[in-house]
Residue frames relative to the residue before (quaternion, step in Angstrom):
aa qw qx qy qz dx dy dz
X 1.0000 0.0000 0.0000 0.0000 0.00 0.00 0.00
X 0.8172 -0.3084 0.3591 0.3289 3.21 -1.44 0.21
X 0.1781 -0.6446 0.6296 0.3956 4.29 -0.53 -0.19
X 0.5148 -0.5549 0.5353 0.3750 3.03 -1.74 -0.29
X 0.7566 -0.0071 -0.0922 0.6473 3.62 1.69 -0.52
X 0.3456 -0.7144 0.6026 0.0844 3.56 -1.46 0.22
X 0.0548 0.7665 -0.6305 -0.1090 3.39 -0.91 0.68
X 0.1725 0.7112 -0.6697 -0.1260 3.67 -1.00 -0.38
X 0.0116 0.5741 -0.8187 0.0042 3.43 -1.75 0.96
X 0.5095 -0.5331 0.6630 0.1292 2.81 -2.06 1.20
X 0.0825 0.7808 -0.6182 -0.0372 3.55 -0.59 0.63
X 0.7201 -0.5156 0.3197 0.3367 3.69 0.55 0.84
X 0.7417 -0.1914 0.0146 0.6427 3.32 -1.22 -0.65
X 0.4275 0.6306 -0.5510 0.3406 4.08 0.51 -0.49
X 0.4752 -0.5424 0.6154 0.3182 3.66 0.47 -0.93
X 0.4211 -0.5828 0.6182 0.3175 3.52 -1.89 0.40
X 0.3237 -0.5882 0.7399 0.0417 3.29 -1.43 1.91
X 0.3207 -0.7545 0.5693 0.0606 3.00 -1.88 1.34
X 0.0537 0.8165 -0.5408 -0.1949 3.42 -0.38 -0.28
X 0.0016 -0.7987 0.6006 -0.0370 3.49 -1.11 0.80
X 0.1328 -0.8905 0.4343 -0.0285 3.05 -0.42 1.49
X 0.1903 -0.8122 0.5497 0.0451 3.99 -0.57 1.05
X 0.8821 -0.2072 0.1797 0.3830 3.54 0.79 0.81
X 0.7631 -0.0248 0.1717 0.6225 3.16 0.14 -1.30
X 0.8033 0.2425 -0.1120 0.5323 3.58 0.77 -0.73
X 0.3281 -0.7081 0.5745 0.2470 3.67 -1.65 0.05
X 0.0313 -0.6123 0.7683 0.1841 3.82 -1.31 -0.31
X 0.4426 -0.6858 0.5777 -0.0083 3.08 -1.52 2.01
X 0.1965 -0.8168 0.5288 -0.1207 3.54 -1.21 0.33
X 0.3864 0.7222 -0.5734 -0.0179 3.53 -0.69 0.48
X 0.8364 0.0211 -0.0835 0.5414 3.36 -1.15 0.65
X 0.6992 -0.5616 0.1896 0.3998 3.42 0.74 1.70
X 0.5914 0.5449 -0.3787 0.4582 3.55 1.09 0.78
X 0.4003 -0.8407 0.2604 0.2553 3.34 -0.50 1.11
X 0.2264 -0.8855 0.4024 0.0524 3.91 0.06 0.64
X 0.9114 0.0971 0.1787 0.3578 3.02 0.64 -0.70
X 0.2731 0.8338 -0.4580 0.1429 4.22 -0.53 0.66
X 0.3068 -0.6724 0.6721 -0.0452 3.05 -1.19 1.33
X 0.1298 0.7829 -0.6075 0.0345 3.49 -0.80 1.31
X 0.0279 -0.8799 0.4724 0.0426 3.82 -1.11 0.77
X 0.6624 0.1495 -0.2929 0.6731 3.06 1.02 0.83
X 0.8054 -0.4212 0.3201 0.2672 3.88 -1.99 0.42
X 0.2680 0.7177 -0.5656 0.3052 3.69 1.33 0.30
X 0.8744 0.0948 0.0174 0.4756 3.60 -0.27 -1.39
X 0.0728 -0.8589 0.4637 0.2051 3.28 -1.40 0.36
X 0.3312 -0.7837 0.5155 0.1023 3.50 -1.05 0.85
X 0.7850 0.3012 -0.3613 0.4031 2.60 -2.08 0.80
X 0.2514 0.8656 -0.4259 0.0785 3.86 1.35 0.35
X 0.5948 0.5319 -0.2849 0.5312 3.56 1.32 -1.45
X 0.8912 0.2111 -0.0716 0.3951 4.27 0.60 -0.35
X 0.6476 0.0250 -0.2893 0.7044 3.25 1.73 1.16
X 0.6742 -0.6202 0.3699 0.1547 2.86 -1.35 1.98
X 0.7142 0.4419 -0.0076 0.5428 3.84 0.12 0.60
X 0.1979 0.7833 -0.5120 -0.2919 2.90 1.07 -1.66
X 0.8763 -0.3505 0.3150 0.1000 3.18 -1.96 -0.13
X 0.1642 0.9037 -0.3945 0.0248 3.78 -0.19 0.60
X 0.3893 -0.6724 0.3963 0.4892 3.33 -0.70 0.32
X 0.4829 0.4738 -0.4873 0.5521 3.96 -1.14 0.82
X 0.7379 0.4107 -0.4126 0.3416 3.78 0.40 -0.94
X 0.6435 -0.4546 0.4613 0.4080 3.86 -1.71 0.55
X 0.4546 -0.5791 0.5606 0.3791 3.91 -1.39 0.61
X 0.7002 0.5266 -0.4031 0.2644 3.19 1.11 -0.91
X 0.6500 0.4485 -0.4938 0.3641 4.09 0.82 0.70
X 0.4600 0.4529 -0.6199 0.4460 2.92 0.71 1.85
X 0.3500 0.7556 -0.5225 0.1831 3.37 0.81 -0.02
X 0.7964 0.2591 -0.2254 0.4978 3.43 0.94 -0.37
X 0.1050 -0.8746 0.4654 -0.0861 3.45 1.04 0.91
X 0.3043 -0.7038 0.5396 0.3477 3.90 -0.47 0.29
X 0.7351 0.4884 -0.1494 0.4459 3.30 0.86 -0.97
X 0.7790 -0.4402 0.2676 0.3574 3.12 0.64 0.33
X 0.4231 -0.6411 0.4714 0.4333 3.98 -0.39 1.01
X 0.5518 -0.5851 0.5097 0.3056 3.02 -1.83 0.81
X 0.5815 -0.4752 0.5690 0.3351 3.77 -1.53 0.57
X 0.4506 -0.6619 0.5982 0.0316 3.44 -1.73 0.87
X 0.3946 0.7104 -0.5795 0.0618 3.74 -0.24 0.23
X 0.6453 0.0126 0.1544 0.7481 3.92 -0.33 0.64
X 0.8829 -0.2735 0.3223 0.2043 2.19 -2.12 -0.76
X 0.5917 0.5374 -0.2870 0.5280 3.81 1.51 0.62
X 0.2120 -0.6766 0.7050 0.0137 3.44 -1.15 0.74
X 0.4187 -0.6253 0.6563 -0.0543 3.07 -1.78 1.41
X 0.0485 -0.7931 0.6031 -0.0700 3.51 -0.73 0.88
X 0.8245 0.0935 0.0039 0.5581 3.55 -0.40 0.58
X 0.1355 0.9772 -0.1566 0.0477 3.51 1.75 1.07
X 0.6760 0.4214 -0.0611 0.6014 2.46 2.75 -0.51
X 0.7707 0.4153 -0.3660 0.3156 2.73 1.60 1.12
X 0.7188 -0.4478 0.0588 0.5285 3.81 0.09 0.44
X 0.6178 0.4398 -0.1595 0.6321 3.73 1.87 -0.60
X 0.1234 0.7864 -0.5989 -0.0878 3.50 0.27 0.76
X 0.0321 -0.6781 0.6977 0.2289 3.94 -1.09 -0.99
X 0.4636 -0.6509 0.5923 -0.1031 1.92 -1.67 1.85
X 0.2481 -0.6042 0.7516 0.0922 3.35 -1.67 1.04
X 0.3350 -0.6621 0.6665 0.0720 2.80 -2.18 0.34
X 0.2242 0.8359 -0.4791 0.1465 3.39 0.49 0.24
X 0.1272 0.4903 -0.8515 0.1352 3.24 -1.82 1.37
X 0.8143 0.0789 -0.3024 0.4891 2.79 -2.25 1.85
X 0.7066 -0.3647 0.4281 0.4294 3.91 0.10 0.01
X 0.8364 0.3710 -0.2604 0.3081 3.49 0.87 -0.74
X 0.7925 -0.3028 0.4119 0.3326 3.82 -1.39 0.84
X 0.0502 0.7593 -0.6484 0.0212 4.19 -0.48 0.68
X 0.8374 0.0987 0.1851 0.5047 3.16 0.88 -1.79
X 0.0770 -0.6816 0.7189 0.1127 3.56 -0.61 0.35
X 0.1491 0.8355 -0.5287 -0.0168 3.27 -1.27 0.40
X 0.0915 0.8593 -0.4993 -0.0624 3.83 -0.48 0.63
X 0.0802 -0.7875 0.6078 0.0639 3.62 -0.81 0.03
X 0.1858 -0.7525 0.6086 0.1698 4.07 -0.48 0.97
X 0.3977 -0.7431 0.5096 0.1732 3.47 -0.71 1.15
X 0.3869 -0.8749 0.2489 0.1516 3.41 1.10 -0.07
């Protein structure tokens, strides 16, 4: 669909960063590759190819308990997914439940 906003900046040799925004959340871009997302409410889901269903924001932390990869990391109020590798994703989480999901490929 359509965003509700757009951004693009040219950042030189860095390449042109995209932004596409769906409400509440964004999907990131550079040089027409996809890099990067930040979700805060049940529009989009993540993590589809490595939880059945995949992932949303609203869902319990507790349907990772049986993660294949490995139990998510604890800090405060954030979880670590894929902690031991260079692309983690990040949760948000207050009360057990899913706020934020959030990744970013460092490239």
């Amino acid at each position: 669909g359509e965003p509700s906003r757009y951004y693009e900046n040219d950042s030189g040799d860095l390449g042109v960063d995209k932004l596409y925004y769906y409400g509440k959340n964004h999907l990131q871009f550079n040089d027409d590759v996809f890099i990067g997302f930040c979700l805060r409410d049940s529009m989009f889901t993540a993590l589809t190819t490595d939880i059945e269903g995949g992932l949303k924001v609203g869902d319990n932390i507790s349907r990772l308990d049986d993660f294949k990869y490995g139990k998510p990391k604890q800090y405060r109020n954030q979880y670590m997914l894929y902690w031991h590798c260079d692309c983690p994703v990040y949760l948000i989480v207050e009360n057990g439940i899913i706020k934020g999901i959030d990744y970013n490929d460092p490239m």
